[in-house]
N, C-alpha and C positions, 0 to 999 in steps of 0.2 A: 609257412613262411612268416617271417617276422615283419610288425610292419615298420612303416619308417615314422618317427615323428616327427611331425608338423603342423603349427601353430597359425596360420591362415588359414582363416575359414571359406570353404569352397562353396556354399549355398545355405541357406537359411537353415539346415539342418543343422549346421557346424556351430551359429549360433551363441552365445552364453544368455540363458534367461534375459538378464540384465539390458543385454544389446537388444533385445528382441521386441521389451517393453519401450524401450527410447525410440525404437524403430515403429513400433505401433504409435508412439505419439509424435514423433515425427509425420506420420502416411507414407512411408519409405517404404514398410512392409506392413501387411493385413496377417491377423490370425490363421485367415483361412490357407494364405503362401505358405506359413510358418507350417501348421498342420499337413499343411501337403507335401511339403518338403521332409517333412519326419516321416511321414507314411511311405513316400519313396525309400526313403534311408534303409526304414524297416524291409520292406521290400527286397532291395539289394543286398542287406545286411544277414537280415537275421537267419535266415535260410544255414547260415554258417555258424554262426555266435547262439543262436536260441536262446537269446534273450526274455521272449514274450512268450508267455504260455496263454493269452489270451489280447488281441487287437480287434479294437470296435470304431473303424475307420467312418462307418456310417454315423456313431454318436461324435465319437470327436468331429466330424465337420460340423454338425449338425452345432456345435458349442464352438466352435468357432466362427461361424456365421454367426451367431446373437452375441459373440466377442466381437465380430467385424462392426457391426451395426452398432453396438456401444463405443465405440472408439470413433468410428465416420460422425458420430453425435458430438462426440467429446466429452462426454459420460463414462466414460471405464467404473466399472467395478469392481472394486478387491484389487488386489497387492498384486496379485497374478495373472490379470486378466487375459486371456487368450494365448499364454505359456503349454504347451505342450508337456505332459507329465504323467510318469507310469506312476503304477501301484504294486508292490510285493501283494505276492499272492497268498500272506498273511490278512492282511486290515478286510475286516468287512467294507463291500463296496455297493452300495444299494442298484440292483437291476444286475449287478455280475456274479456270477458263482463265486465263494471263495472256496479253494479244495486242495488249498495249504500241499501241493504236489502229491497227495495222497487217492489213492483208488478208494478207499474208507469212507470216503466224504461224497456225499449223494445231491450232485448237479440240481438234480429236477425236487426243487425246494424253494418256496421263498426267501426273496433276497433283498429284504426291504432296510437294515439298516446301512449305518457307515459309520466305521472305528471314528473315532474323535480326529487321527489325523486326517482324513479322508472328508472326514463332515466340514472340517477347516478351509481343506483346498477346495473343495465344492462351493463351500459359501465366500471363496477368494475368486470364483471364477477358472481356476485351471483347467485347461482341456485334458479330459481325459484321454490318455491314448490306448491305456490297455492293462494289462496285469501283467507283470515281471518273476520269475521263475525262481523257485525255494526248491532247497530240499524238502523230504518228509517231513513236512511238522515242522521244518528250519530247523533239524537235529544238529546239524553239523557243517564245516566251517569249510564245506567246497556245496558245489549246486548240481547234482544230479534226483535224478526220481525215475521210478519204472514209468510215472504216469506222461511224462512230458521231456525225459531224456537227457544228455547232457546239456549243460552251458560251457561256453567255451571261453578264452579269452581274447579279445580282438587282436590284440598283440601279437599271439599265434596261437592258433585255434586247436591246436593239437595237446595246450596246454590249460592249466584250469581256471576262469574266472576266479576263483573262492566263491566263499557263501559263506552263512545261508541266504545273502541278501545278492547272492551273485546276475544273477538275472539285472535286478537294478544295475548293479556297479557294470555290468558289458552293457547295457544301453545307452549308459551316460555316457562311458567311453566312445561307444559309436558312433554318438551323434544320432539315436534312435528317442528322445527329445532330455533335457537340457536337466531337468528336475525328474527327481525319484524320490522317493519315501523306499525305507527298509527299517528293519528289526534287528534286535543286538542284545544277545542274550548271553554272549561269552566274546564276542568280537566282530557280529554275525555283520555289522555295517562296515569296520575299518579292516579287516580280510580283503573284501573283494575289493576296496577300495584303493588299499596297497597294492595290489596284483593287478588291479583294471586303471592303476595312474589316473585317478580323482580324486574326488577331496571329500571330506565326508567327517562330522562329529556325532558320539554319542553325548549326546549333552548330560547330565543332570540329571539321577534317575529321579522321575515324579517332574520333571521339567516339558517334555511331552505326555496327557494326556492318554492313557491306553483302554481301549477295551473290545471285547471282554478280557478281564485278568489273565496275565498268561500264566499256566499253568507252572511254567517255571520261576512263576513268582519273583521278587522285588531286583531282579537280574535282567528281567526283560525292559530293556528300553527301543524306542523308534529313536530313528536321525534321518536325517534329510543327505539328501548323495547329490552333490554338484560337481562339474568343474569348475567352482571359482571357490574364493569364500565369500564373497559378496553374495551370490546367489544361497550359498548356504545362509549367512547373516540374515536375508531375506523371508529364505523359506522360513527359519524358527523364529521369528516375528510372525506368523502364519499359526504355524503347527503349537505354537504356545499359548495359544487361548483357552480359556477355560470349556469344561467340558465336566458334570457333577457324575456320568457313569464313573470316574475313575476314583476312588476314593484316597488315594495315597498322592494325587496330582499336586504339584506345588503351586501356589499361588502363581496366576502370570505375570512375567517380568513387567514394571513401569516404566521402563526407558527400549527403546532399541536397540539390537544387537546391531545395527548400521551406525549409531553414535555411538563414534569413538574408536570403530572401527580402522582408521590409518592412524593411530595415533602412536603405533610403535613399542620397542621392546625395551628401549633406554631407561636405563635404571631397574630391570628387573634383576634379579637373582635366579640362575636359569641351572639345574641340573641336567645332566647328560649319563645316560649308564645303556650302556651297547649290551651288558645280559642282566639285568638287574640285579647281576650276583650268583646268580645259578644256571640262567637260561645257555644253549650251544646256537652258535652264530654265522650264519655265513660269513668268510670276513671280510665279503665285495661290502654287504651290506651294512655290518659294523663301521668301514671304512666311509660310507657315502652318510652316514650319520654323524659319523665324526664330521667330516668335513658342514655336514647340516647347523653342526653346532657351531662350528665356527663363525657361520653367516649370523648368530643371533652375537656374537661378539664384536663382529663389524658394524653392528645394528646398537651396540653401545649397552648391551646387556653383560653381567657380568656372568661367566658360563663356568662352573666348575664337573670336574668328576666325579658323582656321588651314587651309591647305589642307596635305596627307600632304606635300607636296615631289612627285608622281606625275607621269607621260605617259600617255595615253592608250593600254593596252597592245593594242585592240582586234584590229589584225591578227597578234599572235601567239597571241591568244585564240582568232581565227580557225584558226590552226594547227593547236594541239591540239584544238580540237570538232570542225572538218570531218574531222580525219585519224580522230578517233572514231569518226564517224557511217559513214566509209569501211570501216572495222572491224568497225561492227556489222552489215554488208550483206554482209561476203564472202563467205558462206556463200550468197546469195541466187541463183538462176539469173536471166538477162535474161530470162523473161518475168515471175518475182516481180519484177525491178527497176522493171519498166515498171508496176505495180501501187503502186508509191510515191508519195507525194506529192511533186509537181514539184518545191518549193521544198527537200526535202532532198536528193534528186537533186540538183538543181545542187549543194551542198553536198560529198557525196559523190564529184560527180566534181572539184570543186575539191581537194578531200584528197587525190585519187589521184595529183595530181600532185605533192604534197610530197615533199622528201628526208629521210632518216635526219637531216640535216644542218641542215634547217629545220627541224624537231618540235626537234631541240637546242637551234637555237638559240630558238627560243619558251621554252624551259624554264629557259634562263639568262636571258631577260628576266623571267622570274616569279621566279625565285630573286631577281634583282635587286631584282622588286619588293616580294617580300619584307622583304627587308634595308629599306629602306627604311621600310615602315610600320613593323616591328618596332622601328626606333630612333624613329619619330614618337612611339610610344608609352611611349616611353623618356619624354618628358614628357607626354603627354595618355594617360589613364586609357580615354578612350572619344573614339571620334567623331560624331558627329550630318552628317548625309547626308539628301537627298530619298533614297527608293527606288527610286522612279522620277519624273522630270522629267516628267511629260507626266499628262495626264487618261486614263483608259480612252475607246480611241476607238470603230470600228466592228466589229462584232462578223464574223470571219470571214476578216479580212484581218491582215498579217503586219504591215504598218509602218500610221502614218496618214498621208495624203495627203504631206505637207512633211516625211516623214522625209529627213536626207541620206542614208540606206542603204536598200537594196532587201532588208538583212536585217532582224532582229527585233533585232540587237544596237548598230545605230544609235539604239535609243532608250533603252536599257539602261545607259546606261554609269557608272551606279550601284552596279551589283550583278555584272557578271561580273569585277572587280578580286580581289574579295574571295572567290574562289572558288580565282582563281590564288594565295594568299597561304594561303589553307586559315581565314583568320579568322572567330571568331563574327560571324554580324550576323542581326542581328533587324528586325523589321516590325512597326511599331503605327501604328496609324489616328491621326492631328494635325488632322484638320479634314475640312472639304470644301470643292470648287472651287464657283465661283459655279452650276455646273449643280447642284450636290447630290450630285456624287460622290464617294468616297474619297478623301484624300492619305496615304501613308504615309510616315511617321519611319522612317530606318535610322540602327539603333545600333549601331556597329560595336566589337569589343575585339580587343587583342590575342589571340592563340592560347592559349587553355586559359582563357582568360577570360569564360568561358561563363555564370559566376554571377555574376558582375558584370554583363555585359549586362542579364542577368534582374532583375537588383535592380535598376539603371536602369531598364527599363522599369516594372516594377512600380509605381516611384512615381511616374512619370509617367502611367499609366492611375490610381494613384490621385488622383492631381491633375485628371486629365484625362478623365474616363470615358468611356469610347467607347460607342457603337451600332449594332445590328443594323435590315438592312432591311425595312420594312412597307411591305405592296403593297397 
């Protein structure tokens, strides 16, 4: 059943970060409510959505208590303090397995570091609440695994979160706690984002700190999954601190992504292209774009119709992720391989046959495509994109029925361009399709253009208020 939206929040669970921190300094509410209020949610929730492939209700009070006690002081600590917050079950997380949804990966091991975004929110103080559920190795762009099952979408469970960061984007939508971290290595954070109606950027590849390297190399970025964009603005004032494991990490911003934050879309130059020239479209969600764009023109932005000049770079995208995926297996012995999920197996051994000479040449079609949007943007400030062309379908399965691809990247072709180009693009909820599901707006900016996006969005959710699911 489909739920209804609405935007009053029923218990501390419902929450937005933001509210939760003013409420902790007000004394309105304590960490420890907020924490318990999430753990409930989980509770009632997740049973259905499977969100969490891992909840540690005893450490999160435990961090919220020494949250409580610095707030009753009036000493808070960090940007975060006592905010309730999952982790993709990607990021190493010191004391929790990480086992990337794979049976391959051996629990009873030392667990002592934490990825760079994860060491950020630790030393901000976030409560930890749990690990949030990936596909294999985050192969692909819905969230299943033999090891931990489906995720579903809260919207109606019968259909699919996306992925690979899907776990995250159904707890946010839940109200299972308020802030997520996820991974985006063809669209792995603004997928589930579209599909679970939250908001969510990949910023700036080298703008979040990564490590260890991901195997699919300079394609893989983290972003933060909220319902606002304040809470996002938030979080990457966080997660953008320096960190010397990642060698490719950009310098961190000097200013905050919160200045400047409402200051609007007036006087941009705003492109709009509903397939960017190639892509096939639902045209509920063509149509709730179109309309999307019209709100940045009421906003005193100049909005025209323009496609990037692009081809469809699919099979050199192909390249670089299968030769990844190939990458990140070689260590595996054939009876761990036969223990994989089929669908990245085939993958896997399609990588094995690339040459040094193919992965090249994939790398000079993205340099190319590069060039290209960099000079679109030479005249247009931002682009406006579905995020994905299609509804969320059935929950469990890689493509829906009339994909033209047997991969997950025939319905994507939204969002793995912009991964190859390394450019900001962001995720916000525009409407819903006649079932009552999400549509997502992708705002795409040039490189380093990460507070611009932000501040597009922003006045669009202020124009445009989005909503979380009731069941």
């Amino acid at each position: 059943m489909t739920s209804t939206p609405d935007t009053a929040p029923t218990t501390a669970a419902d929450l937005t970060a933001t509210d939760m921190l003013e409420r902790f300094a007000s004394g309105e509410l304590s960490p420890v409510e907020a924490t318990e209020a999430t753990l409930r949610r989980i509770e009632e929730a997740d049973g259905t959505v499977n969100a969490y492939c891992l909840v540690d209700a005893d450490r999160a009070l435990d961090q919220a208590r020494a949250s409580e006690t610095r707030w009753n002081r009036g000493t808070p600590q960090g940007r975060l303090d006592g905010v309730p917050t999952s982790i993709k079950d990607i990021f190493l997380t010191r004391d929790w397995p990480t086992l990337r949804g794979s049976r391959t990966v051996d629990p009873h091991q030392p667990w002592t570091a934490d990825a760079p975004a994860v060491a950020r929110l630790r030393e901000h103080n976030a409560v930890f609440i749990g690990k949030t559920t990936t596909p294999e190795l985050a192969w692909k762009g819905v969230t299943d695994n033999t090891l931990t099952g489906i995720t579903r979408n809260p919207w109606n469970p019968d259909r699919t979160a996306g992925g690979s960061s899907g776990g995250a984007a159904a707890a946010v939508a839940s109200g299972m706690a308020p802030l997520a971290i996820g991974t985006d290595g063809g669209g792995s954070v603004r997928i589930p984002a579209a599909f679970c109606g939250i908001f969510t950027i990949k910023p700036t590849y080298g703008r979040i700190p990564h490590y260890p390297a991901s195997p699919f190399g300079t394609l893989a970025h983290a972003g933060p999954m909220t319902t606002t964009v304040t809470e996002t603005a938030l979080m990457l004032d966080v997660l953008t601190g320096p960190d010397s494991r990642d060698w490719s990490a950009l310098e961190p911003p000097t200013r905050s992504y919160l200045d400047g934050l409402d200051d609007g879309v007036a006087g941009l130059r705003i492109a709009v292209s509903t397939d960017l020239g190639f892509a096939t479209v639902d045209p509920e969600i063509a149509e709730a774009v179109t309309r999307a764009a019209q709100v940045f023109t009421d906003l005193g932005a100049t909005v025209e119709n323009a496609d990037p000049g692009i081809t469809d770079p699919v099979a050199d995208f192909h390249v670089l992720w299968f030769a990844g995926a190939a990458k990140s297996v070689e260590h595996l012995t054939p009876a761990q391989r036969d223990l994989l999920d089929p669908g990245l197996r085939d993958i896997i051994d399609e990588g094995l046959t690339y040459s040094a000479q193919d992965y090249l040449e994939a790398t000079n079609t993205r340099m190319t495509l590069g060039q290209r949007t960099g000079a679109f943007h030479e005249t247009y400030d931002l682009l406006l994109t579905p995020t994905v062309g299609i509804a969320p379908f059935t929950a469990g399965t890689e493509t829906p029925p009339d994909s033209p691809s047997p991969r997950w990247t025939g319905w994507t072709p939204f969002t793995y361009p912009f991964n190859m180009t390394q450019q900001p693009a962001a995720s916000a909820p525009c409407g819903f399709t006649s079932d009552g599901l999400p549509i997502g707006l992708q705002i795409i900016g040039p490189r380093h253009s990460d507070a611009r996006v932000l501040r597009a969005a922003r006045a669009y959710e202020q124009a445009h208020p989005w909503q979380r699911p009731r069941g």
